[in-house]
C-alpha positions as CSV (number, residue, x, y, z in Angstrom):
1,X,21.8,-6.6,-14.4
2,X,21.2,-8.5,-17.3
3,X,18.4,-8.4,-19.7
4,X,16.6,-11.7,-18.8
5,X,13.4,-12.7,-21.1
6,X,9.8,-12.7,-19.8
7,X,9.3,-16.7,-20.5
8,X,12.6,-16.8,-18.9
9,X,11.6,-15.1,-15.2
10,X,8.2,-16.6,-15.6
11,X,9.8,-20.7,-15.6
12,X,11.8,-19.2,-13.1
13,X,8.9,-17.7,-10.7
14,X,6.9,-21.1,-11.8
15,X,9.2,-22.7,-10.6
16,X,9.8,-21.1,-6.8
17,X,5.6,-21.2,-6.6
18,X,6.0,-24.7,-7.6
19,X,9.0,-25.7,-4.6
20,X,7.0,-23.2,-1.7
21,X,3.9,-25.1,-2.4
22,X,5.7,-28.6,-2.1
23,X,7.1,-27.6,1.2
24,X,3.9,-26.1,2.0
25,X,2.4,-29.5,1.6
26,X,5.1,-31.3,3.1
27,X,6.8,-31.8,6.7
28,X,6.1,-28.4,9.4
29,X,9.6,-28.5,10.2
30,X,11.1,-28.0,6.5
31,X,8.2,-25.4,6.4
32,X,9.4,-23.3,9.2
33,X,13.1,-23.7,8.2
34,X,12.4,-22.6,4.5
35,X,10.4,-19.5,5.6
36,X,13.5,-18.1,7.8
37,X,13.3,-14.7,9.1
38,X,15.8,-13.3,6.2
39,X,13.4,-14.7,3.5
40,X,10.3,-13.2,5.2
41,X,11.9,-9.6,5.0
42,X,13.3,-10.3,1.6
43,X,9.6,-10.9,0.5
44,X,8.1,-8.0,2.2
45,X,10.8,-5.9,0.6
46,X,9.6,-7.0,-2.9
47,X,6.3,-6.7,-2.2
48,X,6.9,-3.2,-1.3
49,X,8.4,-2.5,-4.4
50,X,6.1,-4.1,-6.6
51,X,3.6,-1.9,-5.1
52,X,5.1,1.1,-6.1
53,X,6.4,0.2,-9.2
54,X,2.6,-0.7,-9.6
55,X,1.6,2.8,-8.3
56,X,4.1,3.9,-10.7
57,X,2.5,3.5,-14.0
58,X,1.5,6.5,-15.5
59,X,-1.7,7.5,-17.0
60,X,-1.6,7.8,-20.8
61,X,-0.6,11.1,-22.1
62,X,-0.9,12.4,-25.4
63,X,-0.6,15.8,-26.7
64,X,-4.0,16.2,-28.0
65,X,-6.4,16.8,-25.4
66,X,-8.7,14.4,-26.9
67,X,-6.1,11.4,-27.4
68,X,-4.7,11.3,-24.0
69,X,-6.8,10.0,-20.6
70,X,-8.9,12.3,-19.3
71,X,-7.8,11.6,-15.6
72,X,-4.7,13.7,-16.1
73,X,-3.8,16.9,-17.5
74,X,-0.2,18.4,-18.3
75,X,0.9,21.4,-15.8
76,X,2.0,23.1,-18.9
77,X,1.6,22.4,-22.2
78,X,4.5,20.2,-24.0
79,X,5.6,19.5,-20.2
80,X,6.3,15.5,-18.7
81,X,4.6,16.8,-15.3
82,X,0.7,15.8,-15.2
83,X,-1.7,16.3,-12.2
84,X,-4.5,14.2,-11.5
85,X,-8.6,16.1,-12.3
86,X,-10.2,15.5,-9.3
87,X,-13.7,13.7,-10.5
88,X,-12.6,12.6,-13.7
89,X,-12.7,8.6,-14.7
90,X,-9.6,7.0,-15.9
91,X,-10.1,6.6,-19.5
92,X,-6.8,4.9,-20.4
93,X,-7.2,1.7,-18.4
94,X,-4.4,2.6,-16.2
95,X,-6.2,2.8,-12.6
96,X,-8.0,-0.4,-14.1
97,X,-5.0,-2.1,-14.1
98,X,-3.2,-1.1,-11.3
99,X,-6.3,-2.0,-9.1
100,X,-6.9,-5.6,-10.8
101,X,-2.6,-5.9,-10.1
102,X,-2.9,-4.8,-6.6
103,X,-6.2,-7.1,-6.1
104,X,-3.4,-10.0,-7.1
105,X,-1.5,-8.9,-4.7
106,X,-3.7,-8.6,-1.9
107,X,-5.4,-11.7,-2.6
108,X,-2.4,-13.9,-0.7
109,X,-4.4,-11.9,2.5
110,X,-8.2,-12.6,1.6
111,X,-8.8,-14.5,5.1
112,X,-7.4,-11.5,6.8
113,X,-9.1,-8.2,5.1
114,X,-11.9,-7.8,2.9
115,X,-10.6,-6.1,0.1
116,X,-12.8,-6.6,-2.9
């Protein structure tokens, strides 16, 4: 895949946001022909993904104890492989920011769940 540029994918998206909401708006049976099975699964596919890749992101590490978020801790010093301290507050802003993403997310569903 290509490297594409983040102004680039965001005219792009803009664009798709802009077309669903014109068909939202529009005639019912352009509406229920757009959203085709194959699309619907498509979606849910990449909202799956997007939720991991969200849960993905990884909690600041440094190798100073006092640098690094104090959420996570290294198995062994100078080791990649971190555990989460069970009572600790994120300090790096990760968990912050993977909660406000995932609030975007689940925002399309506010009528259905309470999830604020």
């Amino acid at each position: 895949m290509s490297e594409t540029r983040i102004p680039d994918l965001t005219e792009i998206l803009n664009n798709h946001i802009e077309r669903d909401e014109r068909i939202a708006h529009g005639d019912g049976a352009v509406f229920i022909a757009y959203n085709d099975q194959a699309r619907v699964l498509r979606e849910i596919a990449f909202k799956r993904a997007l939720i991991a890749d969200i849960l993905a992101e990884e909690h600041d590490l440094d190798d100073s104890e006092y640098l690094g978020c104090l959420a996570v801790t290294q198995v062994t010093p100078g080791s990649p492989e971190v555990v989460r301290i069970v009572g600790r507050a994120c300090t790096c802003g990760r968990d912050e920011s993977v909660a406000r993403r995932l609030r975007l997310l689940a925002a399309v569903y506010e009528e259905e769940t309470d999830h604020a």
